[in-house]
BAFI-738529 format. One record per residue: x, y, z of N, C-alpha, C in turn; residue in one letter. Coordinates in steps of 0.2 Angstrom, whole numbers. Example, Ala and Ser with C-alpha at 12.3 -4.5 7.8 and 13.67 -1.06 7.14 Angstrom:
BEGIN
    nu    nv    nw   cau   cav   caw    cu    cv    cw code
    66   -28    39    62   -22    39    66   -16    39    a
    64   -11    35    68    -5    36    64     0    39    s
END
This chain:
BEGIN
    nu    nv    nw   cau   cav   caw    cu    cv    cw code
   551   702   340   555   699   345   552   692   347    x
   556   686   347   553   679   348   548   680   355    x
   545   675   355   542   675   363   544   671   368    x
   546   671   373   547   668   378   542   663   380    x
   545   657   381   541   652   383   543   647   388    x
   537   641   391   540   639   396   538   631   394    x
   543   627   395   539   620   396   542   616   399    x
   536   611   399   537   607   408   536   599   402    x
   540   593   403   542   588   402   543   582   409    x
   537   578   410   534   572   415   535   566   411    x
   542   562   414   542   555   414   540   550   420    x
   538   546   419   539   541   423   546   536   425    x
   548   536   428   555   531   430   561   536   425    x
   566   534   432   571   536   431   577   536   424    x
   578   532   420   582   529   417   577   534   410    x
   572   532   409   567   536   404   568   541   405    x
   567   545   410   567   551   410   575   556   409    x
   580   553   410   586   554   407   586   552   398    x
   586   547   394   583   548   389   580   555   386    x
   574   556   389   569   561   388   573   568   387    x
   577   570   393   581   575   396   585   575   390    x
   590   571   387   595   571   384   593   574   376    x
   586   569   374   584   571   368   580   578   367    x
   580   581   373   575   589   373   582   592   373    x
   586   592   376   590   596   375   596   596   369    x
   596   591   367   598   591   362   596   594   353    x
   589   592   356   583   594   349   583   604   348    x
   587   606   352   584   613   353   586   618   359    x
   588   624   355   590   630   359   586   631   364    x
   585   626   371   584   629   378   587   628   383    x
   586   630   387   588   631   394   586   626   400    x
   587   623   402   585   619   408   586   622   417    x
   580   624   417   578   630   421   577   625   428    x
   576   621   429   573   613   436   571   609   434    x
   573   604   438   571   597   439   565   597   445    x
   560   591   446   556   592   451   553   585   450    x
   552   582   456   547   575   457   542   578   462    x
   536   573   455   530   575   461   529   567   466    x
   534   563   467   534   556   469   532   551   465    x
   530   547   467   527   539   464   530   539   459    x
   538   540   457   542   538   451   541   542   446    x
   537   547   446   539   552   441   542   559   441    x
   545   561   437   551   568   436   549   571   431    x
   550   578   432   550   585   427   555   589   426    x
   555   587   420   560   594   418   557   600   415    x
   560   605   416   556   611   414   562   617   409    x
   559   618   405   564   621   399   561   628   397    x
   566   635   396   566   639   394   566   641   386    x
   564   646   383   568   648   377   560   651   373    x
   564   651   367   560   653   363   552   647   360    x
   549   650   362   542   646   358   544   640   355    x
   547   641   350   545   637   344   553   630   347    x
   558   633   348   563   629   351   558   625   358    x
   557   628   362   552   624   366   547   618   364    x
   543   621   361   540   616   358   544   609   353    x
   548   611   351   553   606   347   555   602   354    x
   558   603   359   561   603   363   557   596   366    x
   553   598   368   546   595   374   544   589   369    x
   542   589   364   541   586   358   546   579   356    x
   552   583   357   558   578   355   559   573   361    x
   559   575   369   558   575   373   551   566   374    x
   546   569   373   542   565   374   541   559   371    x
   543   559   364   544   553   359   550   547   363    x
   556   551   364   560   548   366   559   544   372    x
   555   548   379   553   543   382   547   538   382    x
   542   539   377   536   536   376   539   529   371    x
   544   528   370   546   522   368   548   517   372    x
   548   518   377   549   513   385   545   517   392    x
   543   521   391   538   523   397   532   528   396    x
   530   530   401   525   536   401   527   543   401    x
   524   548   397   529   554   395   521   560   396    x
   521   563   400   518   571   398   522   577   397    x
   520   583   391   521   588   392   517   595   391    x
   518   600   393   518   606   390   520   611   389    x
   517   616   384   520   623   383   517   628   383    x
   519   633   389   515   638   389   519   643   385    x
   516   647   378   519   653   374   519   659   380    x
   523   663   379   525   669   383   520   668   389    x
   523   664   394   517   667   400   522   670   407    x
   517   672   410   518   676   415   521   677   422    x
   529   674   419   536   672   421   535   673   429    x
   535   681   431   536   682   437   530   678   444    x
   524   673   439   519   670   442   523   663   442    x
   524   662   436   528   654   437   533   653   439    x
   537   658   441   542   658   445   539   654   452    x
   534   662   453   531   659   459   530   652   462    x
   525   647   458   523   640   459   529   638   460    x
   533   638   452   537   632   451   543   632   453    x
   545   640   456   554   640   457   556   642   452    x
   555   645   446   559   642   439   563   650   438    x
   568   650   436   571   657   435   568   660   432    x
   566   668   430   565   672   431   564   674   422    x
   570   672   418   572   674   415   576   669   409    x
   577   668   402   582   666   399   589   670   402    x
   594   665   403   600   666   405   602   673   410    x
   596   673   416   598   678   421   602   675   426    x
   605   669   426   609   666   431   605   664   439    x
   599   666   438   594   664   443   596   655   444    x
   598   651   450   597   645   453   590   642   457    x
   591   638   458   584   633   459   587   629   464    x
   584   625   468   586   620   474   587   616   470    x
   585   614   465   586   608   460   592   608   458    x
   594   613   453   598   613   448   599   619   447    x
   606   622   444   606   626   442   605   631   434    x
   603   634   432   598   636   425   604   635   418    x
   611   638   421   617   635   417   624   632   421    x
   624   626   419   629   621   421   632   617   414    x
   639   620   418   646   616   415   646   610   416    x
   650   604   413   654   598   413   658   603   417    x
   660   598   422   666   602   425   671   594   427    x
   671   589   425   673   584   429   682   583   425    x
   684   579   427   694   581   426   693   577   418    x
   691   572   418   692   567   410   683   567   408    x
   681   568   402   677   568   399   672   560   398    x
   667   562   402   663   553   402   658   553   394    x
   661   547   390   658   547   386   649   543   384    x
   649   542   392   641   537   391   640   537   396    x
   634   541   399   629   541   405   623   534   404    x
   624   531   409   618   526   409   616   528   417    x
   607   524   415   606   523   423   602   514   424    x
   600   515   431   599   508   432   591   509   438    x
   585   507   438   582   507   441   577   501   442    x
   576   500   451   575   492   451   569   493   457    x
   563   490   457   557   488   462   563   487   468    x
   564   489   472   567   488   480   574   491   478    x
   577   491   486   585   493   486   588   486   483    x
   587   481   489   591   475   489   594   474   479    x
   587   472   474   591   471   468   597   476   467    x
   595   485   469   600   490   466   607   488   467    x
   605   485   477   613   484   480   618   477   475    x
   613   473   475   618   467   470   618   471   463    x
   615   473   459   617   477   455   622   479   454    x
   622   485   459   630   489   459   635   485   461    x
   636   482   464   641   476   465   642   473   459    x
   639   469   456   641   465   449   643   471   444    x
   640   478   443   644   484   438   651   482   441    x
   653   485   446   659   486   449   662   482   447    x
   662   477   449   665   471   447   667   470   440    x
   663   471   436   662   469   428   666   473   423    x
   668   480   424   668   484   421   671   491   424    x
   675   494   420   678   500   425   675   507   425    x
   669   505   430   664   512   427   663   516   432    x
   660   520   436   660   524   441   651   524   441    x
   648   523   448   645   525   451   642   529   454    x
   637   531   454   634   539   457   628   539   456    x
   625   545   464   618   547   460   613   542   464    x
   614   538   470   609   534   470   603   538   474    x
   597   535   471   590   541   474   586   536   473    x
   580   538   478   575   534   478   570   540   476    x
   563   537   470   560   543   469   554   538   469    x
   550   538   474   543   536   477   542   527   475    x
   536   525   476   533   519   476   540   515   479    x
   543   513   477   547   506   477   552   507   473    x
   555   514   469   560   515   465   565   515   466    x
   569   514   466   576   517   468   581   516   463    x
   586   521   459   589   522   452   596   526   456    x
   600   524   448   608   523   452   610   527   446    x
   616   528   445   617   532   438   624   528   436    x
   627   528   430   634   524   430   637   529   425    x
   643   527   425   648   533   417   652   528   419    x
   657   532   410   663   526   409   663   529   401    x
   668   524   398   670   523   391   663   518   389    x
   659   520   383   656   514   381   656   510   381    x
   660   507   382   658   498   381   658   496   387    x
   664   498   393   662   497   400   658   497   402    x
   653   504   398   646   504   401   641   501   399    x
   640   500   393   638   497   392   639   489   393    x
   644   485   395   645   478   398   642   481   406    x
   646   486   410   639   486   416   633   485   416    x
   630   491   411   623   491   413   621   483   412    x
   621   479   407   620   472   405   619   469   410    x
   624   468   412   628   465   420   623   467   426    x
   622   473   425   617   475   433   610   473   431    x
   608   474   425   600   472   424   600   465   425    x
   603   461   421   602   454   424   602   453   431    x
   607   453   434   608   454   441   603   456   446    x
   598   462   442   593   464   448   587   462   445    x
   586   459   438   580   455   437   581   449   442    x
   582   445   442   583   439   447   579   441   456    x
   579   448   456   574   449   463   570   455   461    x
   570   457   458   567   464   455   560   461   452    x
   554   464   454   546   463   446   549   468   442    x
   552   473   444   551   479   439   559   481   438    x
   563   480   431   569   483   431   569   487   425    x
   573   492   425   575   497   420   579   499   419    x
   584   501   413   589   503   411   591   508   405    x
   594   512   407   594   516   401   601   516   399    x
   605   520   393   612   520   390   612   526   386    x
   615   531   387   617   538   384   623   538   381    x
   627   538   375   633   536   371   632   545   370    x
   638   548   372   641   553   373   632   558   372    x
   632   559   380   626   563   384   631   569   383    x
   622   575   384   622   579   384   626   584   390    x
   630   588   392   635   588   395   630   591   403    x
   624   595   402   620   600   405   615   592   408    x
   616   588   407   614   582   410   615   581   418    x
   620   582   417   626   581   425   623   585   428    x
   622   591   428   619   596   431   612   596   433    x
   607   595   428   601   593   430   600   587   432    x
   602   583   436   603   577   438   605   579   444    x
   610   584   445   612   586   453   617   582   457    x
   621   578   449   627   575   453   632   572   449    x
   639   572   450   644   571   445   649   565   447    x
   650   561   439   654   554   443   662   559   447    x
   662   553   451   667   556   457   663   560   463    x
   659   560   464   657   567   470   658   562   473    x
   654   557   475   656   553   481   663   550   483    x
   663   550   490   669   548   492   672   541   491    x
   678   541   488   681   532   488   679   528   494    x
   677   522   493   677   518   500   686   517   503    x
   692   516   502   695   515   505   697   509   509    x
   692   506   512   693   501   518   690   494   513    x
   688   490   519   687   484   516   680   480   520    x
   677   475   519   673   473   522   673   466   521    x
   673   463   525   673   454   524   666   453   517    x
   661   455   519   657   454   517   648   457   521    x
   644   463   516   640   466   517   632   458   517    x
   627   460   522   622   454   523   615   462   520    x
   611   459   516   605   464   518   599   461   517    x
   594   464   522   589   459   524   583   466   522    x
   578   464   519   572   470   514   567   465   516    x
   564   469   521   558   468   524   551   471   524    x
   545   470   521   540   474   522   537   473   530    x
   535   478   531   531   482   538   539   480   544    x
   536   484   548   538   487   553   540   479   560    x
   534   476   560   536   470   564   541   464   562    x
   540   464   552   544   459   552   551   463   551    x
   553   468   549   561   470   551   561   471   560    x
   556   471   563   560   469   571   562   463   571    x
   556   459   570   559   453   571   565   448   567    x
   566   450   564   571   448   558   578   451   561    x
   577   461   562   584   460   565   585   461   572    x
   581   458   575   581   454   584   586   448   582    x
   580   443   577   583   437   576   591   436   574    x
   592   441   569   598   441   566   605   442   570    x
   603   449   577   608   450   581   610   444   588    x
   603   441   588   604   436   592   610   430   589    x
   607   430   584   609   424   579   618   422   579    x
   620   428   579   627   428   577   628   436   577    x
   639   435   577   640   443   579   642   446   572    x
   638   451   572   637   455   564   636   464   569    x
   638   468   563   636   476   566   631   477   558    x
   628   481   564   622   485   559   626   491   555    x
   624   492   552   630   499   549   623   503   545    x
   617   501   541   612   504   538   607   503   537    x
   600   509   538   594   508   537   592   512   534    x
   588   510   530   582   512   523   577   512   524    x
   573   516   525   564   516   523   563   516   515    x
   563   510   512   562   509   504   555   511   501    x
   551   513   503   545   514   502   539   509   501    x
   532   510   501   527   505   501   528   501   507    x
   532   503   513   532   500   520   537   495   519    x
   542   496   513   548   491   514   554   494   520    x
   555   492   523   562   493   528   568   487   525    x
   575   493   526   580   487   524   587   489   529    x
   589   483   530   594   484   535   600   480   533    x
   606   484   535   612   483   530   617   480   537    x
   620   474   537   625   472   540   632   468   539    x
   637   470   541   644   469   542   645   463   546    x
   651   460   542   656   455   546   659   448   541    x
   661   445   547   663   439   545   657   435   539    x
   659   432   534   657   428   528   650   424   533    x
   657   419   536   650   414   541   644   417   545    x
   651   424   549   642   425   554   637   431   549    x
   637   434   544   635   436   539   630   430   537    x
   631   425   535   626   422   533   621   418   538    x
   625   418   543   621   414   549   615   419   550    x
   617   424   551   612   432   552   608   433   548    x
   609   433   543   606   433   539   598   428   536    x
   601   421   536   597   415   536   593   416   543    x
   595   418   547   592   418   555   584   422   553    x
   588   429   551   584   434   550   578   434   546    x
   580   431   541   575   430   536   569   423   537    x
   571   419   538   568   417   541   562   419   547    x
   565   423   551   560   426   557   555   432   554    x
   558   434   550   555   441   545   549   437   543    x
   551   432   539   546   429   535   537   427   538    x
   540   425   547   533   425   548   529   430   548    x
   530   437   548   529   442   550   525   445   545    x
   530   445   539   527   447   532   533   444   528    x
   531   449   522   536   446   515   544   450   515    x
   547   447   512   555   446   514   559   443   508    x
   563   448   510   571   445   502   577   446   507    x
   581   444   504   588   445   508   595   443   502    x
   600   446   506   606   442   501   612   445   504    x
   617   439   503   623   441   507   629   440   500    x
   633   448   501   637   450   494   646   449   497    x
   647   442   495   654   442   498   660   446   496    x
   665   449   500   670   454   499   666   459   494    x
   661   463   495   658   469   491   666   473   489    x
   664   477   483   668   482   480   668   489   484    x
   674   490   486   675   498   489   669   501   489    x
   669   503   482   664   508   477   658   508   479    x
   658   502   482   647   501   483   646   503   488    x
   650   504   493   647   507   502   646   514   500    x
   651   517   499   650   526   500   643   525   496    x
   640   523   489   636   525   486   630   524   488    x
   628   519   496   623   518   499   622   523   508    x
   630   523   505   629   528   514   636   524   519    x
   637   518   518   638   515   522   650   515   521    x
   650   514   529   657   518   531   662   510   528    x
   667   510   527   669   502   527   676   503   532    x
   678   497   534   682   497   540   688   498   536    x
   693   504   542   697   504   537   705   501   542    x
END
């Protein structure tokens, strides 16, 4: 009788570790048991089945991300389920239908038209993500989803579409977030693994359509705490704009999201950033007429 086995699969950065996921699953009859971040940008996945499938799995898994990032894995042969349940949450069993806070052990495609190319997008701050996602949207007829921030300074987006859209997005968004970004990433999946969607924890379309409109979104990415006071003191003085969102970006970044008119968006803005700057270090950028699509995918309501 084969033996049951477990293996755990550690990327660093979001985009690689989709990669990795795709190619483990693909290489071999297993199971995708949880997802887990232990922080500071790195993710796991953990996979069920038989020994030898696992170990192919984990193996295939780690090549593919060690060609653009850092990769660990392991395999523990038959061990002692009911314990590593314990630690790691992990179901129980080869296909007991046991669930995880992560993920579920077996997950359908379930979306209405079949997406033929999963990419992602991951960039050092929000601000690069947010101009990003605006230039996809723009570019190309792709769908947006998935936005997460996983430790340090990372924050990753997911994209789907017909390949080429997606691929002319993803193009479109890395340039775009290179320009304020030190660290950008990108990855592109041409007909992904369908059990992807699910280990990921989100599908395109789950987010609500924006609907309404916005003259135009201002954001101002401030490190520490006094220079976003003073920045959005400065800002509200400055001109009339409404605050709609805030972000603790990690590494003591704060980012604050404001609405209105083109003019007084930019007065606010330039006011702001300027005053932030005494304080500490500071980016900013004002995105005129943003896409529908891009508010729901940061949180933010648009006027309808």
């Amino acid at each position: 009788m084969p033996r049951e086995a477990l293996g755990a699969l550690e990327v660093y950065g979001f985009p690689p570790f989709l990669e990795a996921a795709d190619a483990a699953l693909k290489a071999a009859d297993v199971v995708p048991v949880r997802t887990d971040s232990a922080g500071i940008g790195l993710l796991c996945l953990y996979v069920q089945g038989d020994v030898g499938a696992v170990r192919t799995a984990v193996e295939a898994g780690t090549n593919a991300a060690s060609r653009s990032s850092r990769a660990m894995s392991m395999v523990l042969a038959n061990p002692q389920i009911g314990q590593v349940s314990n630690i790691w949450g992990t179901s129980q069993a080869k296909g007991s239908g046991g669930q995880t806070a992560d993920a579920p052990a077996e997950v359908a495609w379930s979306g209405s038209r079949p997406m033929t190319a999963l990419g992602s997008l991951q960039s050092d701050g929000v601000l690069p993500l947010v101009e990003a996602a605006d230039a996809m949207l723009k570019a190309a007829n792709v769908q947006l989803f998935n936005y997460r921030w996983i430790g340090l300074r990372n924050h990753t987006l997911c994209l789907s579409g017909e390949i080429g859209d997606a691929r002319t997005a993803l193009d479109v968004g890395m340039q775009t977030a290179q320009r304020t970004s030190g660290e950008v990433y990108g990855s592109l999946l041409a007909n992904p693994f369908p059990l992807l969607f699910g280990i990921i924890g989100a599908e395109p379309g789950s987010a609500d359509g924006g609907g309404g409109y916005i003259p135009s979104l201002g954001i101002l990415e401030t490190r520490g705490l006094a220079a976003s006071s003073e920045g959005s003191d400065a800002m509200f003085k400055a001109s009339h704009v409404k605050p709609v969102k805030f972000i603790r970006a990690g590494l003591a970044w704060l980012v604050t999201f404001v609405i209105g008119e083109l003019g007084a968006v930019q007065t606010a803005i330039e006011t702001g950033q300027a005053a932030a700057s005494q304080k500490g270090e500071s980016q900013s950028n004002v995105i005129p007429n943003p896409h529908p699509d891009l508010l729901p995918l940061f949180g933010i309501e648009a006027q309808q």
